[in-house]
C-alpha positions in Angstrom: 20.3 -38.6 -9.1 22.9 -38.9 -12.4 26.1 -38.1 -10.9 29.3 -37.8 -13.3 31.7 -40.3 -13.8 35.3 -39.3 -14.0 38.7 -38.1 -12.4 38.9 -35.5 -9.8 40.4 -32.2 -10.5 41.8 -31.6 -7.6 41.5 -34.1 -4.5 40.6 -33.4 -0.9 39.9 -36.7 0.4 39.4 -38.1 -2.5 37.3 -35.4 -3.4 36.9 -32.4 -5.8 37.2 -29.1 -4.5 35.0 -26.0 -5.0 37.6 -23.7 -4.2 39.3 -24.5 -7.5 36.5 -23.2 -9.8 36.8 -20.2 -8.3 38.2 -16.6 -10.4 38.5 -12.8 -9.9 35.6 -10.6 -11.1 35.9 -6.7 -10.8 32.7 -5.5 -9.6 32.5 -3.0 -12.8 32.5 -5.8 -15.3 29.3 -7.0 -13.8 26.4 -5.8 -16.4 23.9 -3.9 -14.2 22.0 -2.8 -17.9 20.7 -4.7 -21.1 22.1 -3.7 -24.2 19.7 -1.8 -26.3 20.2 -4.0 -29.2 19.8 -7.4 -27.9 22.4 -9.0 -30.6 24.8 -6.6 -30.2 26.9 -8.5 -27.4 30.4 -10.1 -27.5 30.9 -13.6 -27.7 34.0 -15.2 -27.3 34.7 -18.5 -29.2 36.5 -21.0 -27.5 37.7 -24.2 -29.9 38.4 -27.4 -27.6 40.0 -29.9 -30.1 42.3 -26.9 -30.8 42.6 -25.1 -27.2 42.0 -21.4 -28.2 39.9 -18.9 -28.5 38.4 -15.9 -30.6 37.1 -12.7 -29.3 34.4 -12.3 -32.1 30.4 -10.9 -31.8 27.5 -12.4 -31.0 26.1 -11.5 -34.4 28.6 -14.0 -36.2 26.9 -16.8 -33.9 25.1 -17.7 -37.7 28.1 -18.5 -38.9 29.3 -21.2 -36.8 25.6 -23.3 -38.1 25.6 -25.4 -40.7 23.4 -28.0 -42.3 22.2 -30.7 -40.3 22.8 -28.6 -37.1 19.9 -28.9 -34.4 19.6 -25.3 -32.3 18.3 -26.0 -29.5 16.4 -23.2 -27.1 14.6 -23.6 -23.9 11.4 -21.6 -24.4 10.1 -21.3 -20.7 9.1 -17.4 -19.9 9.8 -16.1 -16.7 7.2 -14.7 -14.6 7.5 -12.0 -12.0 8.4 -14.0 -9.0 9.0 -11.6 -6.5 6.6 -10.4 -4.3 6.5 -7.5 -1.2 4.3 -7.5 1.3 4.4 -6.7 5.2 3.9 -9.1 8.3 0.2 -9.8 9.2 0.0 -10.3 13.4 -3.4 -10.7 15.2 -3.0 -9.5 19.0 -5.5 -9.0 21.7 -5.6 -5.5 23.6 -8.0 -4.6 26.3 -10.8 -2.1 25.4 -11.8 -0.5 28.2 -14.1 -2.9 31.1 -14.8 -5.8 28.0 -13.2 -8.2 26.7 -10.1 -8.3 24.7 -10.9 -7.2 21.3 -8.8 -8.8 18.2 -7.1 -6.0 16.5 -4.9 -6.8 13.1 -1.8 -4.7 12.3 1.0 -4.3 9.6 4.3 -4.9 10.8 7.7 -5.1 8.9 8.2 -5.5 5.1 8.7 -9.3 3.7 10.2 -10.0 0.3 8.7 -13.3 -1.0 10.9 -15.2 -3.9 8.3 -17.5 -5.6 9.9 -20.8 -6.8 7.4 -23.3 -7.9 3.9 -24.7 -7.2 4.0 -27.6 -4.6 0.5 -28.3 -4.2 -2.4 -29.7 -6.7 -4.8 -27.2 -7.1 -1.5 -24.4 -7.1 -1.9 -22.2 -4.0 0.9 -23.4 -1.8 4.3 -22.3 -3.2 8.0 -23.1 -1.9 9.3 -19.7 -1.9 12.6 -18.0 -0.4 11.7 -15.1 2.1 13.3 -12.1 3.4 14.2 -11.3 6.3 14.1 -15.6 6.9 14.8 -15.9 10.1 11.6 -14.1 11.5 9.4 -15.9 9.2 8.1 -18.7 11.1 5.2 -21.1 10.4 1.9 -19.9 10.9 2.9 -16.4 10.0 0.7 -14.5 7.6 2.2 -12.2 5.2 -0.3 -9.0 3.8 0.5 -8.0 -0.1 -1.0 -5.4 -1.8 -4.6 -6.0 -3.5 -5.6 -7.8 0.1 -4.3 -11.3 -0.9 -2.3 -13.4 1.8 0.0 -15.7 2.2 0.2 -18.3 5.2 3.4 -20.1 5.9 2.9 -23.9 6.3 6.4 -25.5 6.0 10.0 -25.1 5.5 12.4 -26.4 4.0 16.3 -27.6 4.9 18.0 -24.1 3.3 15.3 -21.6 4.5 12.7 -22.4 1.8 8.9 -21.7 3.2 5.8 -23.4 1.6 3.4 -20.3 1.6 -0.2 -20.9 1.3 -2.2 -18.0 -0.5 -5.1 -17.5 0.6 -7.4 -16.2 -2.5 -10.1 -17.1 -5.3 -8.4 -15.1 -7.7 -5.9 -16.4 -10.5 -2.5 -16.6 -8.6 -0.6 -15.5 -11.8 -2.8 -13.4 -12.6 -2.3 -11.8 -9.1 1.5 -12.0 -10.0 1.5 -10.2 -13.0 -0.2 -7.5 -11.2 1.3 -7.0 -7.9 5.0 -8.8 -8.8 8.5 -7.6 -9.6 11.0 -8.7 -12.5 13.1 -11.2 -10.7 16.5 -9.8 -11.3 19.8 -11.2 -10.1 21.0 -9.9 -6.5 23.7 -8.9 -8.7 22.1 -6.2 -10.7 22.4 -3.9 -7.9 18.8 -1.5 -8.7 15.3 -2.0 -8.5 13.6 -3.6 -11.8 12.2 -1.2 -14.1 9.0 -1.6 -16.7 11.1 -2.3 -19.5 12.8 -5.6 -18.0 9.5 -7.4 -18.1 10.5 -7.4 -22.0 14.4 -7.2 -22.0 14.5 -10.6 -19.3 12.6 -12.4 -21.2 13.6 -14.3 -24.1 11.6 -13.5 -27.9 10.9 -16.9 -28.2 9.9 -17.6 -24.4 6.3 -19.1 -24.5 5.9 -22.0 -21.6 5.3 -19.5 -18.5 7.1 -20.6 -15.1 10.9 -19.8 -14.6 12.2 -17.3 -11.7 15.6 -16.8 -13.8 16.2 -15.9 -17.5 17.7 -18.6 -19.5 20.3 -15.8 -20.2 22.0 -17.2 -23.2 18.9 -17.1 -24.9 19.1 -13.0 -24.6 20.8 -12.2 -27.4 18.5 -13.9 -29.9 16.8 -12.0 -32.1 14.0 -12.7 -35.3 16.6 -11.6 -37.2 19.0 -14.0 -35.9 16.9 -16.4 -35.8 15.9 -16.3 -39.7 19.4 -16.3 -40.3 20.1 -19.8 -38.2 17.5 -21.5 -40.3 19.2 -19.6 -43.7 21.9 -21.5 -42.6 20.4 -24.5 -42.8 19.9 -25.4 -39.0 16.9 -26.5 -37.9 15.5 -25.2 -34.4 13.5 -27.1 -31.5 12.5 -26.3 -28.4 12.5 -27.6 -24.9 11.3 -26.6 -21.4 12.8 -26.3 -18.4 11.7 -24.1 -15.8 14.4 -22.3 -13.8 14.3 -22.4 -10.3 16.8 -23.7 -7.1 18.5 -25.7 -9.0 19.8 -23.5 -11.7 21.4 -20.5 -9.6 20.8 -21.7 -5.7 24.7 -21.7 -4.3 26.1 -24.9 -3.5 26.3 -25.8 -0.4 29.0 -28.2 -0.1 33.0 -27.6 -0.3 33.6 -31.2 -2.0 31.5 -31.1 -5.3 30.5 -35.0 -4.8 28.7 -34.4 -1.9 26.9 -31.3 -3.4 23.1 -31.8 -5.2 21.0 -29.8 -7.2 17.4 -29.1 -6.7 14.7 -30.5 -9.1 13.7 -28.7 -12.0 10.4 -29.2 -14.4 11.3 -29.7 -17.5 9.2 -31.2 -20.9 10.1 -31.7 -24.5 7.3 -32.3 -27.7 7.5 -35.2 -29.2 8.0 -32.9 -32.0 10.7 -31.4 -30.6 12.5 -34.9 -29.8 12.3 -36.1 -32.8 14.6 -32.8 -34.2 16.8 -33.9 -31.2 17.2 -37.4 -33.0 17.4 -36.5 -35.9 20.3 -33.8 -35.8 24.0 -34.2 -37.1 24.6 -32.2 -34.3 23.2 -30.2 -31.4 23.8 -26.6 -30.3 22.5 -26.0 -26.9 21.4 -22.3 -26.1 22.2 -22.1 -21.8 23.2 -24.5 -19.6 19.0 -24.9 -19.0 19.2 -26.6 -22.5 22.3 -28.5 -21.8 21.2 -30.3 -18.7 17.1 -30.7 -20.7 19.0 -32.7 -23.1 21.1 -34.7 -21.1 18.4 -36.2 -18.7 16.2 -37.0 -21.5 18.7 -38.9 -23.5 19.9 -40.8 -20.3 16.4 -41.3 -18.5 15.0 -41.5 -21.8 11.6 -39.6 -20.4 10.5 -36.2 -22.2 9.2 -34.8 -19.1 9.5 -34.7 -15.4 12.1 -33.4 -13.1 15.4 -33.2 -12.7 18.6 -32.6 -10.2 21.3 -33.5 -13.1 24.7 -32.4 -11.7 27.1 -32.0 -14.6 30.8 -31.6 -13.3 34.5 -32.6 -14.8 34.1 -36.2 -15.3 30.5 -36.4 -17.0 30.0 -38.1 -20.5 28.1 -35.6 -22.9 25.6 -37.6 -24.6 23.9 -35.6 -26.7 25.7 -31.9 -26.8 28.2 -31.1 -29.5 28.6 -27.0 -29.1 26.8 -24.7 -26.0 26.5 -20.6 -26.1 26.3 -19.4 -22.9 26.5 -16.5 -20.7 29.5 -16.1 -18.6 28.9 -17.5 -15.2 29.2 -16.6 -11.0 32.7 -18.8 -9.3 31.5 -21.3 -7.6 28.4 -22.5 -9.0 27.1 -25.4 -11.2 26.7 -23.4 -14.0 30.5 -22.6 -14.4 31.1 -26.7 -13.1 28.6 -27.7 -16.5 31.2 -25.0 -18.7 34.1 -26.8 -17.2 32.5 -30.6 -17.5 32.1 -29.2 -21.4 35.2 -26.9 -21.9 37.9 -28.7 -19.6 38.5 -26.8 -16.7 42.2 -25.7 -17.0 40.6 -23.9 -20.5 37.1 -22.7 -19.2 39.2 -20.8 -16.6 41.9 -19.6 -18.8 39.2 -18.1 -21.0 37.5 -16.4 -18.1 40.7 -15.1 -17.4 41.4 -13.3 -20.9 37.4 -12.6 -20.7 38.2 -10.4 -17.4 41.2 -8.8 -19.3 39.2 -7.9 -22.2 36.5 -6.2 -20.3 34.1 -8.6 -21.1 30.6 -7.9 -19.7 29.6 -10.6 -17.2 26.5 -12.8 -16.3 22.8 -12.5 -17.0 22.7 -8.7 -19.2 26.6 -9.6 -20.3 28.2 -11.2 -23.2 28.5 -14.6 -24.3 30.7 -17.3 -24.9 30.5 -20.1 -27.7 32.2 -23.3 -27.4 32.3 -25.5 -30.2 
């Protein structure tokens, strides 16, 4: 696993602290609603050689391009990952002087989170379920349509491996029975118009759970106006699962890991990578793609990169990204990029602007 290489921030037995990436959020300033206009966001711009910022709009972003620039945009496409169903028991009852006579019955509804296909011919999935602790193996969960699901394993943090049982297409089966897999976060049930608004308009490579959110705010029109700049644009894949927005589980950030992630980029696409006088990665999805494949030197695979204070960017020059949960890798990657006495002072002013945060919220450039 690359680990970063650097000073600690704050020491606790010779160890950095999660407590002190941690800030004040008021609930309100938690987006619960996409804009309508996807460009139409803030973004505020923080300089690092200079240590400040500017409140400015996303629709500037342009601006900030120039010749010889590489944008780079993870194109996976989310998929709608979670699942309800109810709890599939077989018990025997007696019927009347005969034997005991199987009868099947519903009991108690199951959320199931899918993650990512563990198996070769793609019908066992590791998947978080809900509530966990009744799910044991060999239950069988019931979802709508008839198909079901057989746990087989699980894993260290409550994961289950669910087998489904079926001929059919699993993602076909998704796409029918599944739910837009909003953040916990956004506290209401997912409507029909977020299977287009939490999704990207250049999202192609099916297979994340999560939204590369910084890629939200991307328009066509934005777009056109990137390459009028003269940037060029490639694209790589990684598929968002655990290891993007699963919590971290240890207080001292060294001892901490991230879970693999799938991830690909064209030959096409790399060559752009080399190529560029500099490279502008769209989320934290595109900064951690470009990072393993430039110190791995492999296109495709998986990945557990952990980028905290200390790491040594190889390939990223600038990052837009949304603005992030305490406590998590994503704001450790913004303070490995930013510094973290300046990532945090910006969150602050963010929270005193009434900024909108994480996945339907603003954005933040830093160049």
């Amino acid at each position: 696993m690359a680990r970063s290489r650097g000073h600690c921030f704050r020491y606790s037995e010779g160890c950095m602290d999660l407590a002190a990436f941690d800030y004040h959020l008021p609930e309100e300033l938690i987006a619960q609603e996409a804009l309508a206009d996807r460009a139409a966001s803030r973004m505020l711009v923080l300089y690092r050689a200079e240590r400040r910022w500017e409140d400015r709009m996303f629709r500037e972003f342009p601006s900030f391009l120039n010749p010889g620039d590489c944008l780079v945009l993870n194109d996976s496409r989310v998929f709608p990952a979670r699942l309800f169903g109810h709890r599939s028991g077989v018990h025997s009852l007696p019927v009347g002087k005969g034997n005991p006579k199987r009868l099947e019955h519903l009991s108690g509804e199951v959320e199931v989170f899918l993650l990512q296909p563990v198996a070769a011919d793609g019908k066992e999935w590791e998947t978080l379920v809900r509530p966990g602790r009744k799910m044991r193996t060999g239950e069988r969960i019931r979802f709508e349509g008839g198909m079901e699901g057989e746990i087989v394993a699980r894993g260290e943090f409550g994961e289950r491996t669910i087998r489904f049982h079926t001929d059919a297409d699993l993602f076909q089966e998704f796409e029918k029975i599944g739910h837009v897999p909003l953040p916990p976060y956004i506290k209401r049930g997912d409507r029909p118009q977020d299977r287009e608004r939490y999704q990207t308009v250049f999202a192609r490579e099916r297979g994340s759970v999560a939204a590369p959110t910084a890629g939200l705010h991307f328009t066509p029109e934005v777009l056109d106006e990137c390459r009028a700049r003269g940037a060029d644009i490639a694209y790589v894949t990684l598929h968002v699962g655990l290891g993007t927005f699963q919590p971290l589980h240890a207080e001292q950030i060294e001892q901490a890991h991230l879970h693999a992630e799938r991830y690909s980029i064209s030959e096409e696409n790399a060559a752009k990578l080399s190529a560029a006088r500099r490279l502008v990665a769209v989320g934290t999805t595109s900064v951690r793609t470009i990072e393993t494949m430039l110190s791995s030197g492999a296109a495709q695979g998986a990945t557990d990169l952990f980028i905290y204070p200390g790491f040594e960017f190889r390939g990223t020059s600038a990052m837009l990204t949304n603005f992030h949960l305490p406590r998590t890798s994503l704001l450790l990657l913004v303070c490995a990029f930013a510094g973290t006495e300046f990532a945090l002072a910006a969150y602050r002013h963010a929270v005193e602007q009434r900024y909108r945060f994480y996945s339907y919220g603003d954005c933040m450039l830093i160049v």
